[in-house]
N, CA and C atoms as an extended XYZ file, in Angstrom:
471
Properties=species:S:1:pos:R:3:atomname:S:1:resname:S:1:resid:I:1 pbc="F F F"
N        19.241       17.767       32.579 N   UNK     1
C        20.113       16.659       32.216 CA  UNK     1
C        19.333       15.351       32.176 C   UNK     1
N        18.214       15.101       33.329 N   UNK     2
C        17.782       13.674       33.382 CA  UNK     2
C        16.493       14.062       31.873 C   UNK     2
N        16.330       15.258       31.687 N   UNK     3
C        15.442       14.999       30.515 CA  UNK     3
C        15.698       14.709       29.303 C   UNK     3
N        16.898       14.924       28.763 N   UNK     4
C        17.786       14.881       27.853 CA  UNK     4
C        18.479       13.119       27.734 C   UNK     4
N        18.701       12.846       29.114 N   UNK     5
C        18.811       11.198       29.377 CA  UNK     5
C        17.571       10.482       28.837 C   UNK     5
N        16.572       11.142       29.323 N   UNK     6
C        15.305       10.343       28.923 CA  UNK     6
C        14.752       10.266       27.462 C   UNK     6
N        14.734       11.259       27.250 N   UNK     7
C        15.002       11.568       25.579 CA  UNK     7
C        15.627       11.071       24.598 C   UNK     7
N        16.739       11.125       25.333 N   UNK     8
C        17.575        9.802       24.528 CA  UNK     8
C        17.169        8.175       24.526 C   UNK     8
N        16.489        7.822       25.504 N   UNK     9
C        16.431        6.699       25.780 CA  UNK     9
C        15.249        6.501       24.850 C   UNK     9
N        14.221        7.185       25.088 N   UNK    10
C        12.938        7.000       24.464 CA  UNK    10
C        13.617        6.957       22.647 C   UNK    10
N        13.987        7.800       22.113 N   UNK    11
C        14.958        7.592       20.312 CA  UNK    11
C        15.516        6.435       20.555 C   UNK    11
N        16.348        5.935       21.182 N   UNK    12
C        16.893        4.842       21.111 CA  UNK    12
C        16.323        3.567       21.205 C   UNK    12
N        15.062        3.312       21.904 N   UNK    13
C        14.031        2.746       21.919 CA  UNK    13
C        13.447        2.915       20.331 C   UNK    13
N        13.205        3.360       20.186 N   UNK    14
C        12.199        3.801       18.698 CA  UNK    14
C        13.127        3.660       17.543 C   UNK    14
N        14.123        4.172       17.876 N   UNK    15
C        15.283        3.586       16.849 CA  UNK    15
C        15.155        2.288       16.333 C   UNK    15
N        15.277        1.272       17.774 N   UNK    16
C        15.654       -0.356       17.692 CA  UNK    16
C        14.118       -0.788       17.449 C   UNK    16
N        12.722       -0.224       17.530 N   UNK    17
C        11.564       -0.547       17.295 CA  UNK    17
C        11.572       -0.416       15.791 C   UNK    17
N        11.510        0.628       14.973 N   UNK    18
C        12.145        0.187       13.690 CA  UNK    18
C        12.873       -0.473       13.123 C   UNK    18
N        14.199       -0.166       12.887 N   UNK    19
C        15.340       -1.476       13.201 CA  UNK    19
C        14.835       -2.782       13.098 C   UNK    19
N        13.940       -2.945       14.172 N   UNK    20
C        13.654       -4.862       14.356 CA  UNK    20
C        12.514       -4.903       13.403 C   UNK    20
N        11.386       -4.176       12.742 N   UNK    21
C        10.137       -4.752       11.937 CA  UNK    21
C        10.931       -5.595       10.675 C   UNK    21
N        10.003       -6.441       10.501 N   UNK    22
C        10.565       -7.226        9.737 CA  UNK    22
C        10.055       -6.936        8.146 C   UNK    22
N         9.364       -6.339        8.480 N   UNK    23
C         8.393       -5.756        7.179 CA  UNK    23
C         9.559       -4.519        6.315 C   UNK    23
N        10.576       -3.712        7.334 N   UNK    24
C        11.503       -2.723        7.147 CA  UNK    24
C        12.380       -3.695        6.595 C   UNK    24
N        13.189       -4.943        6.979 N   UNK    25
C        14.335       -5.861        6.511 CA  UNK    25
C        13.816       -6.793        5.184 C   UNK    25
N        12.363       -7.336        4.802 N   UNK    26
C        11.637       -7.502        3.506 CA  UNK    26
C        11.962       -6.665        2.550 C   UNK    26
N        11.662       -4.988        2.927 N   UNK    27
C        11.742       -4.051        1.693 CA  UNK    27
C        13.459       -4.211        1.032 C   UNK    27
N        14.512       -4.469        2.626 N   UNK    28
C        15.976       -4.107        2.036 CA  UNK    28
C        16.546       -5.017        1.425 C   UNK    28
N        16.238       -6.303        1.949 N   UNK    29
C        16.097       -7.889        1.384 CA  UNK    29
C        15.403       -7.946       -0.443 C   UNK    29
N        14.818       -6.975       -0.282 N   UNK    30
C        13.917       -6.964       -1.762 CA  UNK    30
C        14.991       -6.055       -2.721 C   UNK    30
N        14.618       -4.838       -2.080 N   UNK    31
C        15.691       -3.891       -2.847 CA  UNK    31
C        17.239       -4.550       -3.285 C   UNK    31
N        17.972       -5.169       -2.300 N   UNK    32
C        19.379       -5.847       -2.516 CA  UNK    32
C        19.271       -6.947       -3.988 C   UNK    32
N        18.377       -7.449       -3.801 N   UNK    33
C        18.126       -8.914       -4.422 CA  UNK    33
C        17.547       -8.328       -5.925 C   UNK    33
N        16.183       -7.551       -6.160 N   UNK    34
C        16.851       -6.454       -7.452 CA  UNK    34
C        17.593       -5.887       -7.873 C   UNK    34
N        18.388       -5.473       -7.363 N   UNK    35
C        19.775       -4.751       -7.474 CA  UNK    35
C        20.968       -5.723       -8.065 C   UNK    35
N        20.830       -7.114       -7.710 N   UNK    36
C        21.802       -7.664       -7.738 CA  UNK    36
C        21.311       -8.617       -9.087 C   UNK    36
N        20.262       -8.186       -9.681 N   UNK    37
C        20.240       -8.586      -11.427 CA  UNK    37
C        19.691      -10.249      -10.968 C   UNK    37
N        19.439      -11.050      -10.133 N   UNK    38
C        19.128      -12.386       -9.642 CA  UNK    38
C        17.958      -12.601       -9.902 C   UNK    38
N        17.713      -13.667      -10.627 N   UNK    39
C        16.077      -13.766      -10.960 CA  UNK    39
C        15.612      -14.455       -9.827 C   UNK    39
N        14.712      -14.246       -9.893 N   UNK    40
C        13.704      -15.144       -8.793 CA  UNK    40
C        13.412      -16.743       -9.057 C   UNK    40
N        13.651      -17.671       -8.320 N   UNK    41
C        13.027      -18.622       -8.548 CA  UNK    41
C        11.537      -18.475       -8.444 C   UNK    41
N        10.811      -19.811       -9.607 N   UNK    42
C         9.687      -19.740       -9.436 CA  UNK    42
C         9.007      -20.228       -8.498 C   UNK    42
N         9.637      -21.132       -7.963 N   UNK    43
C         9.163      -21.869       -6.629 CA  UNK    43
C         8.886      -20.953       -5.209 C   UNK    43
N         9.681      -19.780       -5.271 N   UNK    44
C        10.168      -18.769       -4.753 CA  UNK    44
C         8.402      -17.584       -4.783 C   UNK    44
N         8.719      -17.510       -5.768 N   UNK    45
C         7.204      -16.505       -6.639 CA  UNK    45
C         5.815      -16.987       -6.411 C   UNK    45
N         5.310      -18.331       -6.621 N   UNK    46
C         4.805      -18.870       -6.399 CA  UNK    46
C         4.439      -19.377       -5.215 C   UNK    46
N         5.007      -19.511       -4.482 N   UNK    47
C         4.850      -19.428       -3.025 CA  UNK    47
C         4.354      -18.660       -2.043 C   UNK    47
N         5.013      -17.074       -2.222 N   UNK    48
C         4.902      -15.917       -2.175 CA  UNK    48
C         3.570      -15.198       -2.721 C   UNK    48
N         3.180      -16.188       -4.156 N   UNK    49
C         1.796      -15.159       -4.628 CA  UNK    49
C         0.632      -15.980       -4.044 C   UNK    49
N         0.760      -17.543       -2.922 N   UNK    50
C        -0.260      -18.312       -2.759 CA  UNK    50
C        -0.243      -16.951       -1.125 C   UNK    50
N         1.028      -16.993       -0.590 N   UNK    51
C         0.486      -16.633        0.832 CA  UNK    51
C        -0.214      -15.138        0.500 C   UNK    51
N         0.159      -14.139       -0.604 N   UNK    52
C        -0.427      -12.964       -0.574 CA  UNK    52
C        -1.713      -12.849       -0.942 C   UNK    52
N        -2.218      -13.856       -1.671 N   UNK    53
C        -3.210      -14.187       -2.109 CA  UNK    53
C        -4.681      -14.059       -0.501 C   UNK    53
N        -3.835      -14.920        1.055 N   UNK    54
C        -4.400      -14.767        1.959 CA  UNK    54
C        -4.305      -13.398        3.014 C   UNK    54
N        -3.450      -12.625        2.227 N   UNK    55
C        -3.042      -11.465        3.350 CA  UNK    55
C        -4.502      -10.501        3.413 C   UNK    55
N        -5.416      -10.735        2.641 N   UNK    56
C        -6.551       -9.462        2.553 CA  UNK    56
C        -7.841       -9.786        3.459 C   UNK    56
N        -7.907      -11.549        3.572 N   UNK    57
C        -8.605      -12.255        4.515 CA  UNK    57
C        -8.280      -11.604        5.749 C   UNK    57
N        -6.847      -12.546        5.808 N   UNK    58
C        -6.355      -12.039        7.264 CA  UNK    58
C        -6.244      -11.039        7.551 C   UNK    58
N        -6.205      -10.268        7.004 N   UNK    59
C        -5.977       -8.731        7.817 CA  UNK    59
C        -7.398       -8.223        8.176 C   UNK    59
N        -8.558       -8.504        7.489 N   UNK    60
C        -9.804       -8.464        7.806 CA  UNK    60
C       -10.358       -8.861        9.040 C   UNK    60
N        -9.948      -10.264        9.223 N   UNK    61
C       -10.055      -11.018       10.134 CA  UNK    61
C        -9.421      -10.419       11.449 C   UNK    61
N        -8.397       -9.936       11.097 N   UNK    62
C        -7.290       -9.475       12.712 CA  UNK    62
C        -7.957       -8.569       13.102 C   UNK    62
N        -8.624       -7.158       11.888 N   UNK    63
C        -8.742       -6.281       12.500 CA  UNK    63
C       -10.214       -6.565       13.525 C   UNK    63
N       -10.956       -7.673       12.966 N   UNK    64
C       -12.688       -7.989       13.845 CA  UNK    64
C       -12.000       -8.125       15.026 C   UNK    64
N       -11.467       -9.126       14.851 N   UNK    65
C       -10.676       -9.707       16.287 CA  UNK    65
C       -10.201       -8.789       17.194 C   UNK    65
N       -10.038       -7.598       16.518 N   UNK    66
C        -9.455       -6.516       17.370 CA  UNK    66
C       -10.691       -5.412       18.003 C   UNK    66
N       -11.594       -5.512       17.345 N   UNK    67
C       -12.581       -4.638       17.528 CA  UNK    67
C       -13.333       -4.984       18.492 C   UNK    67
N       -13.494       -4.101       19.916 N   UNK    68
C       -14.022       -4.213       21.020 CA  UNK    68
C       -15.513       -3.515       21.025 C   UNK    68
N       -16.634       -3.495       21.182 N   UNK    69
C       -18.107       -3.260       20.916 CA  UNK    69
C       -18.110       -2.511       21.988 C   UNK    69
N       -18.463       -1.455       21.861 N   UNK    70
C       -18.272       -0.391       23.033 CA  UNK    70
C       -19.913        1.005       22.049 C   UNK    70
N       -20.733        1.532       23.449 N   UNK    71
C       -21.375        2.088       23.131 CA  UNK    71
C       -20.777        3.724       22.681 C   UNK    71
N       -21.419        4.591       21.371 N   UNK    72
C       -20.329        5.493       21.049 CA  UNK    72
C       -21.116        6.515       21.758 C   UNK    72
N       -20.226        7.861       22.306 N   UNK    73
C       -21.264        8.508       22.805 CA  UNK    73
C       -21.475        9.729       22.138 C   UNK    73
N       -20.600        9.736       21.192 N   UNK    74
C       -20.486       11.199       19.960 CA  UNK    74
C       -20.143       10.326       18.723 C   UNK    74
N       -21.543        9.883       18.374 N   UNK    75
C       -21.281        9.061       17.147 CA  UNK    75
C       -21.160        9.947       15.764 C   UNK    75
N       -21.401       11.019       15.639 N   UNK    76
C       -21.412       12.176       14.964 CA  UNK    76
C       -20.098       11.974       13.573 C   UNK    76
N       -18.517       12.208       14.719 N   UNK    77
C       -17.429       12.229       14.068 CA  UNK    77
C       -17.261       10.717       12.661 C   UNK    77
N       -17.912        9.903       13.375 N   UNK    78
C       -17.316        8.295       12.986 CA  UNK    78
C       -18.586        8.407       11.438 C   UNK    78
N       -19.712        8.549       11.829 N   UNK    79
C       -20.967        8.628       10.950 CA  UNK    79
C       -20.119        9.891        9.476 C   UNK    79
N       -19.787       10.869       10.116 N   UNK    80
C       -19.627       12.088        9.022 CA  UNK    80
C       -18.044       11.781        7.819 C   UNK    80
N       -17.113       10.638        8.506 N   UNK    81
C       -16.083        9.957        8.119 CA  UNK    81
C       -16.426        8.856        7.311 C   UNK    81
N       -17.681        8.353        7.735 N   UNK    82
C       -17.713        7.083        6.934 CA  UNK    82
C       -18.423        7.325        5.292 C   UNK    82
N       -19.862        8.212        5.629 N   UNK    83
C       -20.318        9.032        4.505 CA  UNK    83
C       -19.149        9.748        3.703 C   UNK    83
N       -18.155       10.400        3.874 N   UNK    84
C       -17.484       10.714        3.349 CA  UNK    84
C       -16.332        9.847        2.427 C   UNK    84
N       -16.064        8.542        3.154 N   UNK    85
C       -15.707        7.972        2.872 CA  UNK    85
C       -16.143        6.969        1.384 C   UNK    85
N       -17.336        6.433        2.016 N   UNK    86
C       -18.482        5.914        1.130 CA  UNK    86
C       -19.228        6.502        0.048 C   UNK    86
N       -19.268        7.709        0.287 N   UNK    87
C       -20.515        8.233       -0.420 CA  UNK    87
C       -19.738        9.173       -1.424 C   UNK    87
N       -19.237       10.041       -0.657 N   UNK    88
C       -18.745       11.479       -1.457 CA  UNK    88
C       -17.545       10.821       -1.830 C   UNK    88
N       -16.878       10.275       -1.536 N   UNK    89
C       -15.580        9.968       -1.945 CA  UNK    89
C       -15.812        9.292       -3.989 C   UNK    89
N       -16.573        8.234       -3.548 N   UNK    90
C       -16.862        7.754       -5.371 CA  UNK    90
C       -17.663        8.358       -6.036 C   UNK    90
N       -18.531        9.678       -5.021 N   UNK    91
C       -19.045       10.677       -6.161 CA  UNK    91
C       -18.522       11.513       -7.169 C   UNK    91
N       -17.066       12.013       -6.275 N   UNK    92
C       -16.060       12.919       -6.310 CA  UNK    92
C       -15.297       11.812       -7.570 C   UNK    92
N       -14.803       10.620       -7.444 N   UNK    93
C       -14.321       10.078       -8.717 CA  UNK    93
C       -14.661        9.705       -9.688 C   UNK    93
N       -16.152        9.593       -9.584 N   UNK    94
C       -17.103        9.358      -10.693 CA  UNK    94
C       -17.129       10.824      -11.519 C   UNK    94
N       -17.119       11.265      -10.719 N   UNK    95
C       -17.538       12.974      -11.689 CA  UNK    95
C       -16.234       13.430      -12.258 C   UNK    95
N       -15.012       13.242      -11.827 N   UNK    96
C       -13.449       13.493      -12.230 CA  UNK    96
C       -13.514       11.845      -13.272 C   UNK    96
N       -13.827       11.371      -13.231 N   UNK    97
C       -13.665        9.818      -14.540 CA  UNK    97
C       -14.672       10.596      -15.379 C   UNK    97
N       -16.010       10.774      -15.461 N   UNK    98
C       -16.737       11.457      -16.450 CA  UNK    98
C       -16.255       12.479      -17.096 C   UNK    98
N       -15.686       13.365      -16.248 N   UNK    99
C       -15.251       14.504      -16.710 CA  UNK    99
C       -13.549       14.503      -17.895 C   UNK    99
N       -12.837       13.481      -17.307 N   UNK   100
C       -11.896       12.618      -18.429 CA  UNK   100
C       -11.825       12.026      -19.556 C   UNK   100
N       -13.898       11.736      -19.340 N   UNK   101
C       -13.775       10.536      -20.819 CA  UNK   101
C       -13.893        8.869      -20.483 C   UNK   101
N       -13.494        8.293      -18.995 N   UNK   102
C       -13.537        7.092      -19.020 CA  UNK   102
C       -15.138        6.694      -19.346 C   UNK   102
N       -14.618        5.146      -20.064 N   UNK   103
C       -15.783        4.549      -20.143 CA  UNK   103
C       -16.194        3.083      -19.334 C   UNK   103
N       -16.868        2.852      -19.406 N   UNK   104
C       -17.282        1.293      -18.836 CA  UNK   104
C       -15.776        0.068      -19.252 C   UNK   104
N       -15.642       -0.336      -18.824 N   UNK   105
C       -15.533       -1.355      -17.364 CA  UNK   105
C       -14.799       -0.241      -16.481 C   UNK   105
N       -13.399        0.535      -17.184 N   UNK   106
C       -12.817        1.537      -16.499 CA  UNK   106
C       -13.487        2.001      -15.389 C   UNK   106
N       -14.587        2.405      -15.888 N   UNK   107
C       -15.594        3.678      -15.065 CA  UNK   107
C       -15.649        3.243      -13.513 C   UNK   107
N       -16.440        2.016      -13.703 N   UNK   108
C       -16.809        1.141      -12.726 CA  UNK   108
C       -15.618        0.903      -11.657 C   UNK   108
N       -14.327        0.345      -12.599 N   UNK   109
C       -13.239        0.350      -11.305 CA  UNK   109
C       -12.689        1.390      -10.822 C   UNK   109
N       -12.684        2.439      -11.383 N   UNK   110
C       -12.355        3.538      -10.607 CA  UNK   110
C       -13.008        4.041       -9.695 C   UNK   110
N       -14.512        4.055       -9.727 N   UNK   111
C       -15.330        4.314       -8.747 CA  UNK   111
C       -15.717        3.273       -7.340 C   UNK   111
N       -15.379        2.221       -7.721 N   UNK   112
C       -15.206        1.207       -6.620 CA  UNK   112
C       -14.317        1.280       -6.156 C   UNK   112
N       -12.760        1.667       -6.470 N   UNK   113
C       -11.561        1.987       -6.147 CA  UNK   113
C       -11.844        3.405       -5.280 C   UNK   113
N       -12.631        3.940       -5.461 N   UNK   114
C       -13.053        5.144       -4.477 CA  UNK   114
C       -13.409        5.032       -3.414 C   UNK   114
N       -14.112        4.298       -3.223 N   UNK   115
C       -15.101        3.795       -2.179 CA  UNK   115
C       -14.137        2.498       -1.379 C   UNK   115
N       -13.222        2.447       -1.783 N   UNK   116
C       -12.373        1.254       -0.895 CA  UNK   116
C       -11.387        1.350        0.129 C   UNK   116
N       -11.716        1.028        0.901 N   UNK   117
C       -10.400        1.005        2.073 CA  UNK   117
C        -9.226        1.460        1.620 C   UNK   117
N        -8.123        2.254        2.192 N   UNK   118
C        -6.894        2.969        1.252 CA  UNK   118
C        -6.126        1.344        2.023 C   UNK   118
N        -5.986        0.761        2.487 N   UNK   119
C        -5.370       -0.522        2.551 CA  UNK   119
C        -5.435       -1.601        2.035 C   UNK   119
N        -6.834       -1.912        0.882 N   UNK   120
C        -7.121       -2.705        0.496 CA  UNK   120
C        -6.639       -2.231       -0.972 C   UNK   120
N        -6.715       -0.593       -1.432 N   UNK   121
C        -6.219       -0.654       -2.468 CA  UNK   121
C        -5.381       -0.753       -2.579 C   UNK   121
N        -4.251       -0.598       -2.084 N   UNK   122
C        -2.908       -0.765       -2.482 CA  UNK   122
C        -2.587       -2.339       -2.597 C   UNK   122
N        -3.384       -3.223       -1.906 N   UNK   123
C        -3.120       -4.523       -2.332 CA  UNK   123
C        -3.751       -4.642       -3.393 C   UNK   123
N        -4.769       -3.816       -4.128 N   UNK   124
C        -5.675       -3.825       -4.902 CA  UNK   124
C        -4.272       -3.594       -6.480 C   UNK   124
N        -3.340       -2.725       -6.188 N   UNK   125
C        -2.675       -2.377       -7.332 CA  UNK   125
C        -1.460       -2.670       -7.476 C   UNK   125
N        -0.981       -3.375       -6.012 N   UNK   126
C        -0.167       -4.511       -5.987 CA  UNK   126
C        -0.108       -5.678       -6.818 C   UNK   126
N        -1.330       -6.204       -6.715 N   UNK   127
C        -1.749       -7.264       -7.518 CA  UNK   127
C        -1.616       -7.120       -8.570 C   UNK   127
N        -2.573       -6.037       -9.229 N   UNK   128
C        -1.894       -5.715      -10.648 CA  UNK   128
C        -0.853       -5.771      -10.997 C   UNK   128
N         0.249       -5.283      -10.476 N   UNK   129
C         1.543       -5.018      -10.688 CA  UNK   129
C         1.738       -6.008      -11.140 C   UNK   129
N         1.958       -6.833      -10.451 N   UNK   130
C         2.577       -8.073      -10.052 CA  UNK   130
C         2.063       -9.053      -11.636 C   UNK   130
N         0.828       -8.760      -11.230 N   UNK   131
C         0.402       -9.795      -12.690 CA  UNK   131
C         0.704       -9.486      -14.076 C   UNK   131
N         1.000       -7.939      -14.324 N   UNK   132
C         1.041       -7.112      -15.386 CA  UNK   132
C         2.967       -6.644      -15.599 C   UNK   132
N         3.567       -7.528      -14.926 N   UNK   133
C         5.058       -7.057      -14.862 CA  UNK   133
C         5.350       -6.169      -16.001 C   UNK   133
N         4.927       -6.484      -17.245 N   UNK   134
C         5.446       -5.385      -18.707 CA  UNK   134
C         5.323       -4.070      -18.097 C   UNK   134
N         4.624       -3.587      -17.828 N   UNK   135
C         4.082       -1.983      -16.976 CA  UNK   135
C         3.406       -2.046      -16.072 C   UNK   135
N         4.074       -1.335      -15.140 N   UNK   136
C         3.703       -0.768      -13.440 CA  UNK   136
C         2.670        0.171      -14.026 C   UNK   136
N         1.308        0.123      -12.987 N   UNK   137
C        -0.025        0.753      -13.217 CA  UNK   137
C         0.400        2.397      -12.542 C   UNK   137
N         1.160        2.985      -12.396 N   UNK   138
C         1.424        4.042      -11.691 CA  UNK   138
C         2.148        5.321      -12.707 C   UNK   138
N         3.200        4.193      -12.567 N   UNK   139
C         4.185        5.325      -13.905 CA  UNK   139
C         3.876        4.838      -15.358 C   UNK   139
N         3.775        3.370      -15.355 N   UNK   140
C         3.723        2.929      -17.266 CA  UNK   140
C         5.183        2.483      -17.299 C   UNK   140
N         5.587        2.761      -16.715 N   UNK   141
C         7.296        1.943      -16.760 CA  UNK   141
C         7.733        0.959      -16.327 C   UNK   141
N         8.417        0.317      -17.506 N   UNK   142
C         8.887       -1.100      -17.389 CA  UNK   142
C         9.601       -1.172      -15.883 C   UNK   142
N         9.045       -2.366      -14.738 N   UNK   143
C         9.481       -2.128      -13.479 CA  UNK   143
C        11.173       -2.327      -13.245 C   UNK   143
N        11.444       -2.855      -14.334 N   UNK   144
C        13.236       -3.247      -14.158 CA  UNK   144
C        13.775       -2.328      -14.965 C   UNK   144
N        13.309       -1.213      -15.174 N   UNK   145
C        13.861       -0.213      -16.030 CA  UNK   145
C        13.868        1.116      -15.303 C   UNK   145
N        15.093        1.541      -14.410 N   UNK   146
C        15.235        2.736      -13.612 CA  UNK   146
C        14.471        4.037      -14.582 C   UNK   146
N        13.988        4.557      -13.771 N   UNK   147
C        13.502        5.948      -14.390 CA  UNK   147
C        14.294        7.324      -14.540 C   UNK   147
N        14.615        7.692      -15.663 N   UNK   148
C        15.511        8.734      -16.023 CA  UNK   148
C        15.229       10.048      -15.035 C   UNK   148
N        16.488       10.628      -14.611 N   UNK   149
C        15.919       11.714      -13.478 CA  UNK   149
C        16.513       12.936      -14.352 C   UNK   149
N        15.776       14.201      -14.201 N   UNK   150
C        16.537       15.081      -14.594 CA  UNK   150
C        17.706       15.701      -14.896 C   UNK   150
N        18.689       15.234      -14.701 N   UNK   151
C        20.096       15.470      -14.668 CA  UNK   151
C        20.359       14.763      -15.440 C   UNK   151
N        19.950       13.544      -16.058 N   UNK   152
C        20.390       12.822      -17.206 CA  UNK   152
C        21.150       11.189      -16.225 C   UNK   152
N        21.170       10.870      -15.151 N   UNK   153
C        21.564       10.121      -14.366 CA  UNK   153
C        20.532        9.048      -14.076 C   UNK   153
N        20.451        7.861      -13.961 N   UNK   154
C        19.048        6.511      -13.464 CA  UNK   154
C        19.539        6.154      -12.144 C   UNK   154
N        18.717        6.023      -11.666 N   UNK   155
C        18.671        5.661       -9.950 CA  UNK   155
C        19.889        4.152       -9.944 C   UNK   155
N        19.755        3.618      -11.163 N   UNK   156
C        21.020        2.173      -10.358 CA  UNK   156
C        22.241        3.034      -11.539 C   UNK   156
N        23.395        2.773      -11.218 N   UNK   157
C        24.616        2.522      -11.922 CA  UNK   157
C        24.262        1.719      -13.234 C   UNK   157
């Protein structure tokens, strides 16, 4: 019984730890406010694209700040992650872009896009988005234009 109490407590905890991110109430705040056909002010947009503009600094910055210098004693794992990361990773997309047909400038960003932090790209294609509103770099679809689902039905009314 007291484990089942505790259990509960710990979900309910984690519940309201979600619940409160504010990053979770942005997305629903976002979603509502598309939904509701409301254009954006530009003052609004503009504002918004100066502070995102600093989010790639700062997050750089937080994570140094966070990083404690400590001697490794099985440096093995961290070394065989990073090569992989670095090395094989934009070999592996260079040879899948060759093997497609891309050419230069393409080539180049895809293979640097390999080799990049998976956090930096997504701000990496964020940006795009954002600048390229006619078509989202993902699907090719107009972003205010629900995508037809099989049944013949679009995600808004």
């Amino acid at each position: 019984m007291a484990r089942c109490a505790a259990a509960s407590g710990v979900r309910r905890q984690a519940l309201r730890a979600v619940i409160t991110m504010p990053a979770l109430w942005a997305i629903v705040l976002a979603l509502v406010w598309t939904g509701s056909g409301i254009p954006v002010p530009g003052f609004l947009m503009e504002a918004t694209r100066i502070l995102g503009n600093t989010v790639t600094g700062l997050m750089m910055l937080s994570l140094g700040m966070g990083l404690r210098y400590r001697r490794l004693h099985r440096p093995w794992p961290l070394l065989l992650a990073s090569t992989i990361k670095l090395l094989v990773s934009p070999l592996v997309v260079l040879a899948a872009a060759r093997l497609i047909g891309l050419e230069p400038p393409y080539l180049q960003a895809v293979v640097l896009e390999g080799a990049m932090p998976t956090q930096l790209l997504t701000f990496v294609i964020a940006d795009f988005a954002i600048e390229h509103r006619d078509r989202t770099p993902l699907t090719g679809r107009h972003p205010h234009r629900p995508p037809r689902w099989p049944w013949g039905s679009s995600c808004v009314p």
